[in-house]
N, C-alpha and C positions, 0 to 999 in steps of 0.2 A: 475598490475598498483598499484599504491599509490594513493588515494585521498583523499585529504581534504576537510571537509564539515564546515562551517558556518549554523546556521538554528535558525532565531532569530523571536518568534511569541509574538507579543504585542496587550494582550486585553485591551481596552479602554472604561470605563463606563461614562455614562452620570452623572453619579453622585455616590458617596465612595458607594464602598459594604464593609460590617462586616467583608469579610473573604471571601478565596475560597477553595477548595479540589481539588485536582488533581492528577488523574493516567497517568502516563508518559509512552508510550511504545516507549520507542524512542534510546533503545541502539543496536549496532547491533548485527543481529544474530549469534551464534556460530553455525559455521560447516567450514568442508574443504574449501569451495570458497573465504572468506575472513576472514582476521584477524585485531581487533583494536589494533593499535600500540598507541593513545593516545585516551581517549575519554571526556568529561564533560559536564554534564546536569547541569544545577542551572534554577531552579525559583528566580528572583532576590528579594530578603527581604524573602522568603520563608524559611520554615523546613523540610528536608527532612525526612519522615516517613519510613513505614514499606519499605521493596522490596525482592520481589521475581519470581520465575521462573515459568510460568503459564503451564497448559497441552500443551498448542500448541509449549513450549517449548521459548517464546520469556521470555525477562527479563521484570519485570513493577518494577516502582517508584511510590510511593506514596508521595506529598508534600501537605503542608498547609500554609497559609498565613492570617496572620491579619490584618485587615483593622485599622481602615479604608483604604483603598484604592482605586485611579481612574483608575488604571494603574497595572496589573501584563505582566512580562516579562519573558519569559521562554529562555535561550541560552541552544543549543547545539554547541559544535566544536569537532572537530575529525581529525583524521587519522588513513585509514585503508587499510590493502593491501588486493588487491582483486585477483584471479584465475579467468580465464574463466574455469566455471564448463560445458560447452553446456547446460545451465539451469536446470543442475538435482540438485537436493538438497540432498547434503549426508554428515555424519557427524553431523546432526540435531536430539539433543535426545527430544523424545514428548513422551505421553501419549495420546494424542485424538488419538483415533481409526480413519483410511483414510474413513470410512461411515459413523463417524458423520457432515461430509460433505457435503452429498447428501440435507440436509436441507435446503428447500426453505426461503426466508424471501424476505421482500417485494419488497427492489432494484432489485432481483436477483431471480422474479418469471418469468416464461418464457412463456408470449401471445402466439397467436397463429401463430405472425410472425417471432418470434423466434423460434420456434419449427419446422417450414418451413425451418428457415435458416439449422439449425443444421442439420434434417435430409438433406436437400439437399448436406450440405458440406460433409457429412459425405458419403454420397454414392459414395462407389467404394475405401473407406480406406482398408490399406490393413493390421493395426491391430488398438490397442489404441492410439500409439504413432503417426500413422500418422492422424489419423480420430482430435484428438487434433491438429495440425496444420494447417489441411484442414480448421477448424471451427473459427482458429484464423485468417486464409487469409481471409475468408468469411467476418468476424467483420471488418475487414482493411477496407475493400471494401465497406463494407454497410454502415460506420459509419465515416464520414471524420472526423481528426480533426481539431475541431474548438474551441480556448480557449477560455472563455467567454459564447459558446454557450449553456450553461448548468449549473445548479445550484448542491450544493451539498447535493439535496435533490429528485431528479433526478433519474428516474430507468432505466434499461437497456430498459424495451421496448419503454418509452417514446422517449429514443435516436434513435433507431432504427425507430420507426416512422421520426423522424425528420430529421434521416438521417447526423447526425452528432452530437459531445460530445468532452470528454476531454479523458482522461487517467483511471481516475474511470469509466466512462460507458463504455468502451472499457475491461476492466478486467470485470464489472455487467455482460455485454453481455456473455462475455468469459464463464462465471463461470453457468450464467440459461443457456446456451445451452448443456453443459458439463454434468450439472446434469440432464438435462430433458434427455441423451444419459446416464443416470444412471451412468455417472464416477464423481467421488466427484471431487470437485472441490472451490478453496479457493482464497480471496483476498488477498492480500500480498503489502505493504506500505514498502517505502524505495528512494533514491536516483538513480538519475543517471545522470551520467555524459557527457552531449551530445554535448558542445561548440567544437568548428572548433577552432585546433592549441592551445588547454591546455585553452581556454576561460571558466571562471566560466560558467555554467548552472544556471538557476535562479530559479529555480521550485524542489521541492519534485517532486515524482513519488509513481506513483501504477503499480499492472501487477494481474494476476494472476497463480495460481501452479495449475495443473489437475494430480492426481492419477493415474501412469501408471503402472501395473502390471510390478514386476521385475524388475523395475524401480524406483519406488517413486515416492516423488513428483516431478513436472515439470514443471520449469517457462515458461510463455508464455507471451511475450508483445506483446497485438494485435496493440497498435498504431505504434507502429514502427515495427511490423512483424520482430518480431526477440524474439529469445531467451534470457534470462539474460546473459551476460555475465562480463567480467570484470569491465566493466563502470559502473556496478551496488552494491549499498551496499542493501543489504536487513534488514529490521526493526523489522516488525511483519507480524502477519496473522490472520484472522476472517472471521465471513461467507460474511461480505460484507466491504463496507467502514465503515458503524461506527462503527462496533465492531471491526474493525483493527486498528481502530481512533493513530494517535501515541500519541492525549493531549486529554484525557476526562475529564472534571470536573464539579463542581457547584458553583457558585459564590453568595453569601448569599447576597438576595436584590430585589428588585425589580426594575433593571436598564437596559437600552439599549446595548446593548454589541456592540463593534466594532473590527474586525481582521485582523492586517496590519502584514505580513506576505515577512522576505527576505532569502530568501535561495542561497547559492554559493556551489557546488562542483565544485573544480578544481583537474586535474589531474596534481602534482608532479614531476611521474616517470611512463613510461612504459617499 
């Protein structure tokens, strides 16, 4: 497939900050399942700084911006052609070791009804590559999605109590069940393309990649129970959402921040 992505996020202060800093992981990733035929980042009145290629192997931006200012705008547009890889990731040059992955942090600690799920799903897998699906059908099943019904400050078990989340608790769950089964297991931010008959989609996406021997890594999206495939662009990876964050920064101030947020991918060509 071909798609094209639009992704325009606009913070809004209560009143000018001096200035902001921003780390940008928002280009896509190089390996065999897709390639950017065009791509452009701008912070609008920004400078773009340093950039470079982190262990986990994504690309970052560094930008700056002087204030005063009420209003920074960040644009991405693209086009990019994608493969259906069946979710394996290959082609991707890293340096983090697949067990520095196993590292709990707080979205992505796994209670005790987590660790119920996992082993449950897990019993009767019949290696790593299926005991990872079993565990992603599980999360389908345990955790409806509901957009809205969850903040992005939110952890896997709190969703799984609740019984329902978005796309980020859906990869949290994915990722503490994975590691509490000792297989590393990572967040991964990006797009995908889900409208009926070539219709933009309106939403970014998350999923997550589990570490399968002789395999690699492995996307897994538990909301849609399905593997990545071409509908998908992939961005970055970290042990959870914020450290996969694709816009980190700090805005010099002491002001109310607000984040109006439009995203389109439409598919092209298939």
């Amino acid at each position: 497939m071909i798609l094209t992505v639009s992704h325009i996020s606009t913070y809004s202060y209560d009143a000018p900050v001096r200035g902001a800093v921003q780390s940008l992981r928002m280009t896509p990733s190089v390996c065999d399942g897709q390639r950017a035929i065009r791509w452009s980042i701008e912070v609008v009145g920004g400078t773009r700084g340093a950039s470079f290629r982190d262990g986990a192997g994504d690309w970052v931006e560094g930008w700056s911006l002087r204030g005063p200012v009420s209003e920074i705008t960040v644009k991405v547009t693209g086009e990019v052609a994608t493969t259906d890889m069946a979710g394996v990731l290959r082609g991707h040059r890293e340096t983090v070791p697949p067990e520095a992955y196993l590292r709990e942090t707080g979205p992505t600690r796994a209670d005790s009804g987590l660790m119920t799920l996992a082993q449950e799903a897990a019993a009767g897998a019949t290696d790593a590559l299926d005991r990872a699906h079993r565990i992603a059908a599980a999360i389908n099943e345990a955790i409806a999605y509901r957009p809205g019904s969850t903040d992005q400050f939110g952890t896997a078990a709190e969703a799984l109590a609740l019984g329902e989340g978005v796309c980020q608790d859906h990869a949290h769950a994915l990722i503490a069940c994975a590691r509490f089964l000792d297989m590393p297991a990572r967040y991964v931010s990006g797009y995908l393309h889900a409208g009926a008959e070539g219709t933009p989609n309106e939403a970014s996406h998350a999923w997550a990649e589990v570490w399968i021997d002789r395999l690699g890594w492995v996307g897994f999206d538990a909301s849609n129970a399905t593997c990545p495939d071409a509908r998908y662009i992939r961005l970055g990876s970290g042990f959870d959402a914020q450290d996969a964050a694709p816009i980190r920064g700090v805005a010099h101030g002491r002001v109310a921040e607000a984040l109006d947020v439009t995203v389109a991918v439409e598919a092209v060509q298939q």
